[in-house]
C-alpha positions as CSV (number, residue, x, y, z in Angstrom):
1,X,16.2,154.7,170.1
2,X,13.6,154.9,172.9
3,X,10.9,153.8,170.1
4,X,12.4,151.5,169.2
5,X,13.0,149.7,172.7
6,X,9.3,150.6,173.3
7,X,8.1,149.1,170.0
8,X,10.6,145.5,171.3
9,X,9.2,145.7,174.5
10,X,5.7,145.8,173.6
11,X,5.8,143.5,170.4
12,X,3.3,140.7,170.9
13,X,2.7,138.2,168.1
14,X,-0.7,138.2,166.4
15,X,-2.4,134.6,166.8
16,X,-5.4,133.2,165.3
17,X,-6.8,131.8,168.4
18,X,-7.6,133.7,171.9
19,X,-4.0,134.7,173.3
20,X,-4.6,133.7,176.5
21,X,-3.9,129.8,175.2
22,X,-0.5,131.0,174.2
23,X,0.0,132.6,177.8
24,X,-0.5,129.1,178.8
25,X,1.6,127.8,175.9
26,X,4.3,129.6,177.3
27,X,4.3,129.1,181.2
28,X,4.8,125.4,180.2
29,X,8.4,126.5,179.4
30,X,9.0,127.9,182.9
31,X,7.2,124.5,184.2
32,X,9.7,122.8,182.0
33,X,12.8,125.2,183.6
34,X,11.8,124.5,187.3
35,X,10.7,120.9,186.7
36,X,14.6,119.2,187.4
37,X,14.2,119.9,191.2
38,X,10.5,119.4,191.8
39,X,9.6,116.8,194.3
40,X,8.4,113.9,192.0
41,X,12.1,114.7,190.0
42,X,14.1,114.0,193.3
43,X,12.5,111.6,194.8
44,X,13.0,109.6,191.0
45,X,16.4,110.2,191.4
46,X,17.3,110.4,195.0
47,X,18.9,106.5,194.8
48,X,21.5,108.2,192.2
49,X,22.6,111.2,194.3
50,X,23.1,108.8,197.4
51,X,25.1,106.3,195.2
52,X,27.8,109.4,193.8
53,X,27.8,110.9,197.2
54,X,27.1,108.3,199.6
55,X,24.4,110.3,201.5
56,X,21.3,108.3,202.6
57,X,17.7,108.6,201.6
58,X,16.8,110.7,204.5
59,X,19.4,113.1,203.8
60,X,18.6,113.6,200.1
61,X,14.8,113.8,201.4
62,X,15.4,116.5,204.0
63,X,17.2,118.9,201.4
64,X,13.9,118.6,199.4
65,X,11.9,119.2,202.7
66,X,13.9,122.1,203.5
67,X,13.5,123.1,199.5
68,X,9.9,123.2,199.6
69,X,9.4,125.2,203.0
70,X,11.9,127.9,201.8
71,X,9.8,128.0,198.6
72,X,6.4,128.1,200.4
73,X,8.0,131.4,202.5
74,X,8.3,133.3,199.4
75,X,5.3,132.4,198.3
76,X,2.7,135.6,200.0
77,X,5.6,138.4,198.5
78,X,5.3,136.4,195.2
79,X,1.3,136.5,194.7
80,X,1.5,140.0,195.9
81,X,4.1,141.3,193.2
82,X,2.3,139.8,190.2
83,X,-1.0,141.0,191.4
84,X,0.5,144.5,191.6
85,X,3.1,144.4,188.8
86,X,2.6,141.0,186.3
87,X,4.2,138.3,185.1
88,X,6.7,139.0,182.8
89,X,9.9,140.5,184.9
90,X,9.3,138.0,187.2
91,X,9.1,134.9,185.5
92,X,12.5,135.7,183.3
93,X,14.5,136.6,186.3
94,X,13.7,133.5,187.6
95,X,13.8,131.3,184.7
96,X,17.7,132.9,184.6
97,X,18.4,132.2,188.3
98,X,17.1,128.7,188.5
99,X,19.1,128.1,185.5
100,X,22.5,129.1,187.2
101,X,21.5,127.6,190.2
102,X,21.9,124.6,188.2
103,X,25.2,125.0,187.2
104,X,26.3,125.2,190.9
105,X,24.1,122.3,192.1
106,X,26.3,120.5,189.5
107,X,29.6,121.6,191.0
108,X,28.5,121.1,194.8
109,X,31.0,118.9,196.6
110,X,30.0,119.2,200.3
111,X,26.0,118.8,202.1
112,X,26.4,122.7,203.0
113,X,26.7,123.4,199.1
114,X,24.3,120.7,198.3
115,X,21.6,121.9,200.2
116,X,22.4,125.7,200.5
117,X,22.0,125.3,196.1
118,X,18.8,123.1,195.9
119,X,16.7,125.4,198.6
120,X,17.6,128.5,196.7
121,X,16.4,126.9,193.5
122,X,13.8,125.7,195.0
123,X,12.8,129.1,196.9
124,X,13.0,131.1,193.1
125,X,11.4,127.8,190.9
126,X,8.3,127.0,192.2
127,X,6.5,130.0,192.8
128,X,7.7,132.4,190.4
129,X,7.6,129.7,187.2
130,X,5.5,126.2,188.5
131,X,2.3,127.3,190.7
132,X,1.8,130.7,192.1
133,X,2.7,133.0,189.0
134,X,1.1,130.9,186.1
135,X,-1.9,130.1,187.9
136,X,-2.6,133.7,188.6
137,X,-2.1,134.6,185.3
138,X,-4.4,131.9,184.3
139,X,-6.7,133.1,186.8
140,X,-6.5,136.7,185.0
141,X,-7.0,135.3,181.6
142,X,-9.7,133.1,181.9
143,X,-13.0,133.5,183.6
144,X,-15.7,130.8,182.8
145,X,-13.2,128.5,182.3
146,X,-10.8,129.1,185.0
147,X,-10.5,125.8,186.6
148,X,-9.8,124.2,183.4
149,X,-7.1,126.7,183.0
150,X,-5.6,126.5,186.2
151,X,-5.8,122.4,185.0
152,X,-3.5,123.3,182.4
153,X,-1.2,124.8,184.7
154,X,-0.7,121.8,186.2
155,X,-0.8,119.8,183.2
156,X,2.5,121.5,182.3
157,X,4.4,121.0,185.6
158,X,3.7,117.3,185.2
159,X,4.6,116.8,182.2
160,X,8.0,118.9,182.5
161,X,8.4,116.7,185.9
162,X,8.1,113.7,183.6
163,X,10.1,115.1,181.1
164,X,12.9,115.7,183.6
165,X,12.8,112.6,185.3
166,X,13.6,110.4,182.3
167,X,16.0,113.1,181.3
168,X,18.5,113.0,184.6
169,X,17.7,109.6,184.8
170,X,19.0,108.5,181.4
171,X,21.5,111.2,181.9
172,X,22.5,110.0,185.1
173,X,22.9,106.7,184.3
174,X,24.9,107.9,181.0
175,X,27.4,110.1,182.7
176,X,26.3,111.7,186.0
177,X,23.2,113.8,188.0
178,X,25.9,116.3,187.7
179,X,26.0,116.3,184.0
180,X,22.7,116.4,183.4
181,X,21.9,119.5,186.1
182,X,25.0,121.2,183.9
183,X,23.0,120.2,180.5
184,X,20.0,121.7,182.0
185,X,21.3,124.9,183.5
186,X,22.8,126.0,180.3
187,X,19.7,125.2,178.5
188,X,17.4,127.0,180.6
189,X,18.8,130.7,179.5
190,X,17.6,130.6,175.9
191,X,14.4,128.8,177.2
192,X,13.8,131.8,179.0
193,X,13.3,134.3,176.0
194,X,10.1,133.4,175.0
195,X,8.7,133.7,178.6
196,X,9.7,137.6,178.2
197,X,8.5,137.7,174.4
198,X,4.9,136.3,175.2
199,X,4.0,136.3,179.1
200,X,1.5,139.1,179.8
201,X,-0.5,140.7,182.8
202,X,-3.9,140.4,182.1
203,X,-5.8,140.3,178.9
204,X,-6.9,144.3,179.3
205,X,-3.3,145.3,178.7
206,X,-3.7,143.9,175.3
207,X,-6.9,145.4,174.6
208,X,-8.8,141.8,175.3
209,X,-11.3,140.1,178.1
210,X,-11.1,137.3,180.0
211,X,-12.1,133.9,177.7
212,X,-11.6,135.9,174.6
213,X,-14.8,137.6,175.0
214,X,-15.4,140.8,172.5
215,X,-15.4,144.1,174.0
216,X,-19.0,145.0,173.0
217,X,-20.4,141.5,174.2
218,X,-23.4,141.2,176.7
219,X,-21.5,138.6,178.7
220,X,-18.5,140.5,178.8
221,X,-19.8,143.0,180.5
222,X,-21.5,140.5,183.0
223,X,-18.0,140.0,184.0
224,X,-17.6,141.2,187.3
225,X,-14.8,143.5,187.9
226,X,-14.2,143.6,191.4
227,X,-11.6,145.0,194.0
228,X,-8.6,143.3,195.4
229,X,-9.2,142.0,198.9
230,X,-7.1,143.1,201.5
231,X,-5.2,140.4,203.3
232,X,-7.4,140.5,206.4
233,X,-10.6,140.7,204.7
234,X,-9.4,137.2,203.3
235,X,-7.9,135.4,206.2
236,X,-11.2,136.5,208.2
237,X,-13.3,134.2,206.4
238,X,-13.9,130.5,207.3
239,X,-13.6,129.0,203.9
240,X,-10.4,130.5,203.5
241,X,-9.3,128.3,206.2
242,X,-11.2,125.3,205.4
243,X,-9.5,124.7,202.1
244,X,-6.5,125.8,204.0
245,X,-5.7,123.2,205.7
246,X,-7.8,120.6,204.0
247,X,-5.2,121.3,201.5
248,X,-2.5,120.5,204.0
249,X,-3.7,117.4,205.0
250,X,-4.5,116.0,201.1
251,X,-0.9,117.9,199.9
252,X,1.3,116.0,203.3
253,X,-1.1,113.0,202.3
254,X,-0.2,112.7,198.5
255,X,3.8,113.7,198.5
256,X,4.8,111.3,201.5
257,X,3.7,108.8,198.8
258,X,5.2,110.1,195.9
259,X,8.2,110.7,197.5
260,X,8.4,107.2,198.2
261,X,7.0,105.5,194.9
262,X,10.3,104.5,192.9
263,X,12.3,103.0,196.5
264,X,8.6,101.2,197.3
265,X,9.2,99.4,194.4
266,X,13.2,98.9,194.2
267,X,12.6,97.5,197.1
268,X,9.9,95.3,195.8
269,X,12.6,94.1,193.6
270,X,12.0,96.3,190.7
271,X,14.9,98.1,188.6
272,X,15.3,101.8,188.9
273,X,14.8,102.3,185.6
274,X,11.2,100.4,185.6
275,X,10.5,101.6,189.1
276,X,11.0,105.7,187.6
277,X,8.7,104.6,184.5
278,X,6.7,103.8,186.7
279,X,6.7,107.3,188.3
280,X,6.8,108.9,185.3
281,X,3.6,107.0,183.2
282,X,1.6,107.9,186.3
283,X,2.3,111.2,186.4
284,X,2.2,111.9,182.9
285,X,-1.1,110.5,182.5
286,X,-2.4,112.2,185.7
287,X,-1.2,115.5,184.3
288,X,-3.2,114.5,181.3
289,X,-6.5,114.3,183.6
290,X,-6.3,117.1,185.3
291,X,-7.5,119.7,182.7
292,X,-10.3,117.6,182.2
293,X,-10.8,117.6,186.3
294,X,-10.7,121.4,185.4
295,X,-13.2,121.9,182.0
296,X,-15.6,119.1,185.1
297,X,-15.6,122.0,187.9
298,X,-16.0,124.4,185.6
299,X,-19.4,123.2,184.5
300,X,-20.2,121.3,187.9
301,X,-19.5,121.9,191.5
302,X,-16.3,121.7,192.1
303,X,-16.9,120.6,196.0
304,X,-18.8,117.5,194.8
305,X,-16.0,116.9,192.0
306,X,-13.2,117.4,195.0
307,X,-14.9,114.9,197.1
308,X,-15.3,112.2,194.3
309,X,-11.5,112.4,193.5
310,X,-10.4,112.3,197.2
311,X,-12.2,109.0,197.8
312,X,-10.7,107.8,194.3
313,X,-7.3,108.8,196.4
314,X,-8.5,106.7,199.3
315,X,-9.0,103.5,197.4
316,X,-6.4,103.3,195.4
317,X,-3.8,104.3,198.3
318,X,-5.3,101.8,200.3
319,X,-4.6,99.1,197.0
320,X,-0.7,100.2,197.1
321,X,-0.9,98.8,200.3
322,X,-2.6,95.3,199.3
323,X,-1.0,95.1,195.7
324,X,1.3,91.8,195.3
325,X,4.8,92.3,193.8
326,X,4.9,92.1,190.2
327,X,3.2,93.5,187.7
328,X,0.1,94.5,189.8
329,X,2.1,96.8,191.5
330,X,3.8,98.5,188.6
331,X,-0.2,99.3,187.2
332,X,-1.6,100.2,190.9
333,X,1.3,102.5,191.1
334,X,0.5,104.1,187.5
335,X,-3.3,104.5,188.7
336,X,-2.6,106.0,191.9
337,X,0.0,108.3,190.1
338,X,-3.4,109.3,187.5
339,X,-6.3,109.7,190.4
340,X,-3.9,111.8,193.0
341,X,-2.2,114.2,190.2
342,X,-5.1,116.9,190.9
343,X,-5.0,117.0,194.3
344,X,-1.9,119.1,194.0
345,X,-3.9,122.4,192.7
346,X,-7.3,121.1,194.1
347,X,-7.0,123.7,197.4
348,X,-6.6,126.2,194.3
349,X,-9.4,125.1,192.0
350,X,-11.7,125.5,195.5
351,X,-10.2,128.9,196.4
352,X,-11.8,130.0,192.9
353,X,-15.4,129.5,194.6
354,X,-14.7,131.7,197.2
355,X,-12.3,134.6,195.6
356,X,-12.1,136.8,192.4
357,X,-9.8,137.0,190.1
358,X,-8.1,140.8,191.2
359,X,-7.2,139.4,194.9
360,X,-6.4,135.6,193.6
361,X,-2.4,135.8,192.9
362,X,-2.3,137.3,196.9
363,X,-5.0,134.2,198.1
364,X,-2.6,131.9,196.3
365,X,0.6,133.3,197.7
366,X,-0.8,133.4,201.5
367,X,-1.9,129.8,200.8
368,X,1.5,128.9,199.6
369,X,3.2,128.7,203.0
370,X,1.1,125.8,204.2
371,X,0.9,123.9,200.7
372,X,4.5,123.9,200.6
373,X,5.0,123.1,204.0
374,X,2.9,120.3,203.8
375,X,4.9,119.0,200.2
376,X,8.2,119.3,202.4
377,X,6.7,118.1,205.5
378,X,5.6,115.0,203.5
379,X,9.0,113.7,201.8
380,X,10.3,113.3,205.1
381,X,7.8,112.5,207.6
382,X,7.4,109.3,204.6
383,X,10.9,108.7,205.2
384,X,10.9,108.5,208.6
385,X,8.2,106.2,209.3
386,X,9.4,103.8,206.5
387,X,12.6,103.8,208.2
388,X,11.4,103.1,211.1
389,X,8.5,101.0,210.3
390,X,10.6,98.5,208.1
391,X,8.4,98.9,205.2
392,X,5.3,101.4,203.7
393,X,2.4,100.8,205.4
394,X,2.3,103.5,208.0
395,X,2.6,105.9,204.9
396,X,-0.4,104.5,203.5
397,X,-2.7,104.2,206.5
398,X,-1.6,108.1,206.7
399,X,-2.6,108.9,204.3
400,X,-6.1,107.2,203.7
401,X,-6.9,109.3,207.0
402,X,-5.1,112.7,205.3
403,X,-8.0,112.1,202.6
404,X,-10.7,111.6,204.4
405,X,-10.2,114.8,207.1
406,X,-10.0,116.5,203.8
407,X,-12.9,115.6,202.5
408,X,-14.8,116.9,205.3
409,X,-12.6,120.1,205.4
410,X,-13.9,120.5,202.0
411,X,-17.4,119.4,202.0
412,X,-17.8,122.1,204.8
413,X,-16.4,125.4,202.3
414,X,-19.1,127.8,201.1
415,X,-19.1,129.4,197.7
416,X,-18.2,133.5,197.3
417,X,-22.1,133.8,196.8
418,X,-23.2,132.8,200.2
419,X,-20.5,134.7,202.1
């Protein structure tokens, strides 16, 4: 009997192609799982929770502030389990929790159950099954093509945000937000077996290298095999905390926007249902780019690459501030949506120059804290200064500053080699 469990536990399926593409297959189904309370999700649907419940705009935009802080604190605890343990436990756990944590978001009738179930989701969602988990694993699986890996990391939470958006929204217009976070929650348990069926550690468990490389290769022995980094050897150094908090900065920058997108253009006069495709184009299609940001640092220098789309960030915010009502609008909003997609995982595409694969789920989880902090601090803070500025151009003029302190944050970062 004990054969047999071991023989169920250990069952992998043979593909025809390097398995670590179906590791990143897979992850998109966790992506998918946590992707009904991410950021871009809430803020699509934030006008539809205030009209059921009557709360206002800052209210719904605080519980996803508080949301994404409690996630960032569990964030270091997170990147050091799956550095030490793996994957696979972890993610299924908390494909199963988030999914019950649906179920009771559903059935929430007062603000304390409101918010007490959407921070708990979000605490278990976004580490364990949107960035810190899958993109060490990526990290673990891919080598010379890391970056574009880590790209296609992101490339799922996207387009599982953008899958979820038009989902509760059409859902929510149907019948109710607290239909479709029912519909969702029951769906996410039987979305959760093939996370424990596929998800591995590392491609050595499986008798594989990093990139597919065979064992007897010259250039997979070239790969270096280094030791985990202890969590003051890494805060010691000074890239550590340039991309640190030039990831803040870009991060607060990009989600006080996004956060803001679909009421910038209701109150532009737009529907919700154009203003959240809208949203949801944009993101898609910047999910699209950002592998090929990825496969771009991967052969180039992924400081350069980080500056070029940071100024792309610059111009087009500064064109959502300039953009006439109409039409224009709509398509400036779907560009900005493309060119500021990457700057989500950009902090973690530059924390690859510096740090190896065996210490990058811990780098990612101590990182976590402050990129979180800044996606929660950003909702808000956006909210705020609309509020009390009347319309959005305080968020803007923000945030063309966020970008350019993190550009030279970043232009100042020096690669693991010269350390």
């Amino acid at each position: 009997m004990k054969n047999i469990a071991t023989n169920i536990y250990d069952w992998r399926p043979t593909t025809p192609f390097y398995y670590g593409w179906l590791i990143l297959s897979t992850a998109a189904i966790g992506a998918l799982i946590a992707g009904s309370v991410a950021q871009t999700v809430f803020g699509g649907i934030q006008d539809l929770i205030g009209q059921e419940t009557g709360w206002n705009r800052k209210t719904v935009a605080l519980a996803a502030t508080l949301g994404t802080w409690s996630s960032g604190l569990t964030m270091p605890f997170i990147g050091r389990l799956v550095d030490r343990f793996g994957p696979r436990w972890i993610m299924l756990i908390a494909a199963n929790m988030v999914g019950i944590g649906y179920i009771y978001l559903s059935n929430s009738n007062t603000l304390f159950e409101f918010f007490f179930a959407y921070i708990v989701i979000r605490a278990v969602a976004g580490p364990n099954l949107q960035n810190v988990v899958p993109r060490a694993v990526a990290v673990n699986f891919f080598s010379r093509r890391r970056n574009f890996a880590i790209g296609i990391t992101t490339l799922n939470r996207v387009i599982s945000e953008s899958i979820n958006i038009q989902a509760i929204t059409l859902l929510a217009t149907s019948y109710s937000w607290r239909i479709a976070y029912r519909i969702l929650g029951i769906a996410a348990i039987p979305l959760s077996v093939p996370i424990f069926l596929f998800i591995r550690h590392k491609p050595e468990d499986i008798g594989l290298l990093p990139d597919g490389e065979k064992q007897s290769s010259t250039e997979s022995k070239a790969i270096p095999q280094t030791t985990s980094l202890s969590v003051k050897k890494i805060i010691s150094l000074k890239s550590f905390w340039l991309i640190l908090i030039g990831e803040f900065v870009a991060v607060t920058a990009t989600s006080m926007i996004i956060f803001q997108i679909v009421p910038y253009l209701v109150d532009a006069g737009m529907t919700q249902t154009v203003a959240a495709a809208a949203l949801t184009i944009g993101n898609a299609l910047g999910g699209l780019s950002v592998p090929g940001w990825g496969y771009l640092t991967d052969r180039y220098t992924t400081k350069r690459l980080a500056i070029v789309i940071l100024t792309s960030a610059i111009t087009m915010t500064l064109l959502l501030l300039f953009a006439p009502e109409g039409n224009i609008q709509f398509i400036v909003v779907i560009a900005w949506g493309i060119v500021t997609a990457v700057i989500f995982v950009l902090g973690t595409m530059m924390l690859g120059t510096v740090f190896e694969r065996t210490s990058f789920g811990t780098v990612v989880g101590i990182t976590g804290p402050s990129r979180t902090a800044a996606m929660g601090l950003g909702p808000y803070v956006g909210a705020l200064a609309a509020s009390w500025y009347g319309d959005y151009t305080l968020i803007f003029i923000a945030a063309t500053i966020g970008y350019s302190l993190a550009i030279a944050l970043y232009s100042s970062v020096q690669p693991r080699n010269t350390l």
